[in-house]
Structures are given as structure tokens and as C-alpha cells.
C-alpha beads as a LAMMPS data file, in Angstrom:
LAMMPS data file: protein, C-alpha beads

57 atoms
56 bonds

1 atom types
1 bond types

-500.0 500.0 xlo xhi
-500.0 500.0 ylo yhi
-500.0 500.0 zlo zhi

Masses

1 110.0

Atoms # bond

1 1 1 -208.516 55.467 -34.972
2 1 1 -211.321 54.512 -37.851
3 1 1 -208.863 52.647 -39.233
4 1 1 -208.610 50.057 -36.180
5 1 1 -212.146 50.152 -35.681
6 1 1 -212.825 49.284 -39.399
7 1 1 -210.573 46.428 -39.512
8 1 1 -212.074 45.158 -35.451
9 1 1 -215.557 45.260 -37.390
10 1 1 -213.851 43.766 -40.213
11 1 1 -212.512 41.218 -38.408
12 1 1 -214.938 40.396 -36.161
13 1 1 -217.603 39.790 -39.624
14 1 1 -214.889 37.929 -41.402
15 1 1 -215.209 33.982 -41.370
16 1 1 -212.233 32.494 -41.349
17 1 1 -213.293 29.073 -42.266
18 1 1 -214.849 29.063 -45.774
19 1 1 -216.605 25.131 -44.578
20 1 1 -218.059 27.458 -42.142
21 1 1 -219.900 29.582 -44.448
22 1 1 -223.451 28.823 -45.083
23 1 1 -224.408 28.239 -48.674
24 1 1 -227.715 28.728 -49.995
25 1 1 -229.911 28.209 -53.229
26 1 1 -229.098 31.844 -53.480
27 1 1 -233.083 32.911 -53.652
28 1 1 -234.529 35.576 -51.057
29 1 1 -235.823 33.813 -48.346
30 1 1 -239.351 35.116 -48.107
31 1 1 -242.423 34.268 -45.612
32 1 1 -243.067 30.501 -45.329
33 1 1 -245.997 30.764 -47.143
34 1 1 -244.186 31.408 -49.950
35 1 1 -241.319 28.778 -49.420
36 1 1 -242.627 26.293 -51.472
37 1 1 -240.303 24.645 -54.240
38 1 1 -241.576 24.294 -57.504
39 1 1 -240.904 20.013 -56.529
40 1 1 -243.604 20.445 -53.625
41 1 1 -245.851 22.982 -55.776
42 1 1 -246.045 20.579 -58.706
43 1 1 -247.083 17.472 -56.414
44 1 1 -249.707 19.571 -54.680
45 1 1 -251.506 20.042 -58.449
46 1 1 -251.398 16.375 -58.891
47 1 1 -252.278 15.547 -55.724
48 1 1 -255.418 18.043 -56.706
49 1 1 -255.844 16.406 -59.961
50 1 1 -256.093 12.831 -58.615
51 1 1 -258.675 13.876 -55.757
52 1 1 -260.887 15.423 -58.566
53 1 1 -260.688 12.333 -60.547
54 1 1 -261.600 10.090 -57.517
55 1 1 -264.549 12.646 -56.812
56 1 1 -265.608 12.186 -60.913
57 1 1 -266.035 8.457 -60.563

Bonds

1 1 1 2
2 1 2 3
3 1 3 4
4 1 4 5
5 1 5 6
6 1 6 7
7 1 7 8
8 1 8 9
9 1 9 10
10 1 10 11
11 1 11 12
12 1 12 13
13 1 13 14
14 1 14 15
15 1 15 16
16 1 16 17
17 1 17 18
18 1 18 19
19 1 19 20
20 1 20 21
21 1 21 22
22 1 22 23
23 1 23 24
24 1 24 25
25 1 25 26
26 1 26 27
27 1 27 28
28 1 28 29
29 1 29 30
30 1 30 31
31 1 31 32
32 1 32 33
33 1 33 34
34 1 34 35
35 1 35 36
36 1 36 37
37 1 37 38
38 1 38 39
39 1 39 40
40 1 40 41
41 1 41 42
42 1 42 43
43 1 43 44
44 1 44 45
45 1 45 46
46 1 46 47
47 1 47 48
48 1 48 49
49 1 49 50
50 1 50 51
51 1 51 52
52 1 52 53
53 1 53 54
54 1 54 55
55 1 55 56
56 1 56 57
């Protein structure tokens, strides 16, 4: 009897199609506060570096 219901819950987890997985960076997904790529971070400092300038001048 645990048997059958191991391989129902078994079966009804199991993806049959691997193109129907969903594939990931692999990283914990956290709050989207802290989603940010280090791309997007690194723009946001130069972004912040080219405002100061324009306020030096």
C-alpha cells in the first residue's frame, strides 16, 4: 500500500519532458530587493558616478 502511494506521488512530481523543466542560474531566489545582478548593480555605481561629476562642474 506505501508502495503505490510512493510511486502515485512519485509519479505525479516526475516531469516527463526534460524541455519542460525549468532551468535556472541556480542562485536562491531571494526578495526582489535583493535580485539585482551584479550587470545592473555595476551600472547603478556609474550611473552614481556620472551624476556626481555633472553636480562637480
Amino acid at each position: 500500500m506505501i508502495q503505490r502511494l510512493v510511486k502515485r506521488v512519485r509519479a505525479w512530481f516526475a516531469v516527463e519532458d526534460p524541455e519542460d523543466r525549468i532551468e535556472g542560474s541556480g542562485e536562491a531566489i531571494t526578495s526582489p530587493q535583493h535580485r539585482r545582478s551584479a550587470e545592473a548593480e555595476a551600472e547603478l555605481e556609474r550611473l552614481q558616478e556620472a551624476a556626481e561629476e555633472t553636480e562637480r562642474t
